[in-house]
N, C-alpha and C positions, 0 to 999 in steps of 0.2 A: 128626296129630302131626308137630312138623316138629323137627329133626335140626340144629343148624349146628356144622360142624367149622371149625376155623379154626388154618391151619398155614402156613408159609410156605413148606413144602417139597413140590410137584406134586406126586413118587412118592408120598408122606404121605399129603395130598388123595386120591389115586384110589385109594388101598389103603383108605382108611376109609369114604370113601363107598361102594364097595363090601360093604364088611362091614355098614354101618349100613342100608342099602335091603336086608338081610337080616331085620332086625329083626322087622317087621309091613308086611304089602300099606301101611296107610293111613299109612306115614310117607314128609312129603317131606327129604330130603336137601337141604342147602344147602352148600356149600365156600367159604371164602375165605382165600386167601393172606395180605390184609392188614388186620390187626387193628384198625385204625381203620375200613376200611369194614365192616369186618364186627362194630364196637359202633354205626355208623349204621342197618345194618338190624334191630340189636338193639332200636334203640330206635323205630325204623318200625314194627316187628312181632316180639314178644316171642318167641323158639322156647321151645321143650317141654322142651329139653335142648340143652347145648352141652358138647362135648369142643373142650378147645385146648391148646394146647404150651407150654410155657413159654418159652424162646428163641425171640425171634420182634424182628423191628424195628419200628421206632414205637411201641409197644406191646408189651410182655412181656405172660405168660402170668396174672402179679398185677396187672399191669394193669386189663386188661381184664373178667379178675374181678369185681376190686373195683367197676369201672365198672357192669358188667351189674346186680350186686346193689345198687345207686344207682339202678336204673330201678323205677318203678312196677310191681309185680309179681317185678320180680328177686331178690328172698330166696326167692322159691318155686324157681326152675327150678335142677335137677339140674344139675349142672356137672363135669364130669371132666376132671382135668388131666394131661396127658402128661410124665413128665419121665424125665431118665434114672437109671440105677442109681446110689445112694450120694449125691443129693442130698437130702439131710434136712432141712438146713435150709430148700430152696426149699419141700418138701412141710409141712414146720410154718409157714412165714408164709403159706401156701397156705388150710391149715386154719384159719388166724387170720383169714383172710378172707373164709372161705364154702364154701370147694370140698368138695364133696359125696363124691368119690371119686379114684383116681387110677387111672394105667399108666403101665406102664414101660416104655422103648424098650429091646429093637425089643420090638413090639406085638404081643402073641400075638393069633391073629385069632379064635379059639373066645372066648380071656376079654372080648376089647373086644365080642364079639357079647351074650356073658350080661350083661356088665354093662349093654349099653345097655337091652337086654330088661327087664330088673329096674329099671333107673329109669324107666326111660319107663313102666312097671307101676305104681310110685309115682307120678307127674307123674299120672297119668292117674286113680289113687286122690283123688288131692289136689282133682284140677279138678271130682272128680264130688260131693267132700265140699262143697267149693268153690259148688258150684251147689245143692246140696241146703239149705246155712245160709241160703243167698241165696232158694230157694226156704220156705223154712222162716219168715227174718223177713217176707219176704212173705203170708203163711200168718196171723202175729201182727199184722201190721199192718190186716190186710183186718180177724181176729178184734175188736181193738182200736176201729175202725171201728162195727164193726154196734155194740159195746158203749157206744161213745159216742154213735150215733145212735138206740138204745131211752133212754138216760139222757134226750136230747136230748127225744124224745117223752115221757118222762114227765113232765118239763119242764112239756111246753107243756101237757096236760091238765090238770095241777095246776093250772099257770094259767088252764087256759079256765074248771078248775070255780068257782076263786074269782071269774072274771071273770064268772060266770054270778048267781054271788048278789050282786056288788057292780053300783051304777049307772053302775058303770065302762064304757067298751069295749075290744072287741078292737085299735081303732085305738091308744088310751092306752100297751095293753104293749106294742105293736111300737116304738111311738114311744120312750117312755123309757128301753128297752134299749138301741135306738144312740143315742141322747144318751149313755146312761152308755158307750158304746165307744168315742164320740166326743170325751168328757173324758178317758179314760182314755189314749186314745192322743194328747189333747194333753197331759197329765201325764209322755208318756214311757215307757208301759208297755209291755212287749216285746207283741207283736202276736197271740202266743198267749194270756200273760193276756186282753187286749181283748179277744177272739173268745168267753173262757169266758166275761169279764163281760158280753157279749151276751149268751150264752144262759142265763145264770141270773139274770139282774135280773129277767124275768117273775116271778119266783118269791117279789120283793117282800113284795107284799098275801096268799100263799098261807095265811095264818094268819087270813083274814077268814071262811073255812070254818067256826072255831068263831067268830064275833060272831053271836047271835042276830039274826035279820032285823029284828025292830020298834028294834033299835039303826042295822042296818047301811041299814037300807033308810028308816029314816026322813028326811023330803022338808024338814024344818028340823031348826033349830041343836040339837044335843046339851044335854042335862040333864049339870051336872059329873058325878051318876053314872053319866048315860047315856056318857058320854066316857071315865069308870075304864074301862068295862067295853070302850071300843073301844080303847083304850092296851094291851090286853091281848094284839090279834093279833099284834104283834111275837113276843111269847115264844112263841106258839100255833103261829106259822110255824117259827119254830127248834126247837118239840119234833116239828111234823112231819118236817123235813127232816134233823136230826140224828143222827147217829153213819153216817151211809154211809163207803162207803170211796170212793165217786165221788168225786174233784174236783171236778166241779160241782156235784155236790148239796152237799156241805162250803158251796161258794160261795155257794148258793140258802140255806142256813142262817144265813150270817153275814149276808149285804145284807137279809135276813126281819128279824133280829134287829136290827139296827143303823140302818137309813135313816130312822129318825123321830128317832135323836141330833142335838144339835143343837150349832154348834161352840163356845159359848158357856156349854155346861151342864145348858141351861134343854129340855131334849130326853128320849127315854123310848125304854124301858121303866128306863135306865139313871142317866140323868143323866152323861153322859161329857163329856168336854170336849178341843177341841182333838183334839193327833195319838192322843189314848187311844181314840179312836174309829176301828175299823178306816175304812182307807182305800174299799173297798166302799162301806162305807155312807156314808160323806161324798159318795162320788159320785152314789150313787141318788138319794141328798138332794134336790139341784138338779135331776136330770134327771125325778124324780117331780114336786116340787113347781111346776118350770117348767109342765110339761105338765099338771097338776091345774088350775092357773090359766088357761091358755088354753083349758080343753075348756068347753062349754056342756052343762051337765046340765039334768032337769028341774027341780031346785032352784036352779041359776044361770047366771049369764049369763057367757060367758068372758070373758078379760083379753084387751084386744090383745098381741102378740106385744111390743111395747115396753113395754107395763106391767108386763109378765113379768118383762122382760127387768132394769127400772129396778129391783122387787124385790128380784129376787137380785144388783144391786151394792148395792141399800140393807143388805141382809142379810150382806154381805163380813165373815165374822171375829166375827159374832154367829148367825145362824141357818146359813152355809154359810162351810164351806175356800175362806175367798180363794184358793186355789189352782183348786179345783173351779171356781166363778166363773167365773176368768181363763180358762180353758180350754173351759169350756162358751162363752163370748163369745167366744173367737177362731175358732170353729168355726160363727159365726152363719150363713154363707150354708147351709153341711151339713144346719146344724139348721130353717131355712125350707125347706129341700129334702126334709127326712127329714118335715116336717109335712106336705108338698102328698100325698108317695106313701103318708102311711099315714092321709091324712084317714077322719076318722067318715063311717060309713055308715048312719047313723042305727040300727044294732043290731049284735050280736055278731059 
């Protein structure tokens, strides 16, 4: 714990310093005559506790007060101010600026010893409370942590299971998730959102768990009621994923629910149109239906990477948010990058 007195008067100085290195073995002492040097090492290295006088040159005793508690840290540290008998008003604009306690000259050397004892017993209360809250939001943040990395793993199962009974691949959801973080963050979204809407686009198709396989798995074109009944996982995925109190599962509920709107109308399980369709699902829009196109299934053959591409501007403001579009296209080299590293490997 360190000590700094600060007095213009020598005798002052060696009579305090000695009182104060009575205090405790672990406190260091510091002295200085002049109160600008000694608000510079205030602000070099914060003390524990400061006693200073109030007449003083360059610097008064309010001064320098006021100073200290303008440093980072300085509304904390104990401060005692020295003044003489029958100054009241110096000790009220004192108090109006922080000072923690006083003495009165000449300086009894018993009362300057208990009181330093007793603040530095509080500074030392303070620092340990101090490190405890610090230790403690540390404590919430680790907790916080594992909490979003089990959500995170529930996540991805969800998705492996539905990716297991769809002719989909594992390569398809790694892909479309950073498209959609990669429209999101050309849209302007704070980097946090982007990050959830990574990990919950997987979470898309999770409602293809209830499509009966001779629907989901069949190798040609749907029958209109084979189609009802596939128009159905949208709502199937938001009653799995619905009412968490996770953020990202919320997320994984809405982009389930919404990514087959279309911006135009003509889109399901809804029929929304335009910005009445959350913004989620406008983005998964493009970033599923790009990568649907380009993937080679047993049933088809893919689109090259500009036939995709030629799509979703023909589709600008009728099937996808010109916005989405615009963003997923400015991010083309990302997006031929994000296709080499998460290429099919011809199974799950």
């Amino acid at each position: 714990m360190r000590i700094m007195i600060v007095d213009d008067n020598d005798t002052n100085l060696t009579l305090f310093e000695q009182i104060a290195k009575r205090v405790a073995e672990d406190v260091v002492v510091t002295c200085h005559p002049d109160p600008i040097e000694a608000l510079q090492n205030a602000t070099a290295s914060l003390p524990d506790l400061v006693v200073v006088d109030f007449m003083m040159p360059g610097l008064d005793g309010h001064q320098l007060l006021e100073a200290i508690r303008l440093l980072p840290g300085g509304r904390d540290v104990p401060i005692i101010m020295i003044t003489a008998a029958g100054e009241r008003q110096v000790r009220h604009r004192a108090l109006e600026l922080g000072a923690t306690d006083f003495l009165t000259k000449p300086v009894d050397a018993t009362e300057m010893r208990v009181r330093l004892t007793n603040l530095l017993a509080l500074r030392r209360s303070h620092l340990a409370q101090k490190n405890r809250n610090k230790w403690l939001a540390e404590e919430v943040r680790k907790a916080t942590s594992a909490i979003t990395a089990r959500e995170h793993e529930l996540i991805v199962r969800l998705s492996r299971a539905a990716e297991f009974r769809d002719p989909e691949t594992g390569g398809h959801i790694q892909r479309m998730a950073h498209f959609s973080r990669m429209i999101a963050a050309g849209l302007g979204l704070p980097d946090d959102q982007c990050d959830l809407i990574l990990k919950a686009a997987p979470m898309h198709d999770v409602g293809k768990l209830g499509i009966p396989d001779a629907i989901l798995l069949k190798p040609g074109r749907l029958t209109d009621e084979e189609f009802s009944v596939m128009k159905r996982h949208p709502s199937i995925g938001h009653a799995i994923l619905d009412g968490s109190e996770s953020d990202l599962i919320r997320l994984g509920a809405e982009i389930a629910y919404y990514h087959h709107e279309k911006y135009d109308g003509s889109g399901y399980p809804f029929g929304l149109k335009g910005k009445d369709i959350p913004l989620t699902g406008r983005i998964v829009a493009v970033a599923d239906v790009f990568d649907a196109l380009t993937s080679t299934r047993p049933y088809k053959t893919g689109w090259t990477v500009e036939e995709a591409a030629k799509f979703l501007e023909t589709g600008r403001g009728t099937h996808f948010d010109p916005a989405c579009v615009d963003a997923f296209l400015a991010a083309w080299p990302d997006i031929l990058a994000t296709r080499a590293r998460f290429a099919d490997d011809g199974g799950h």
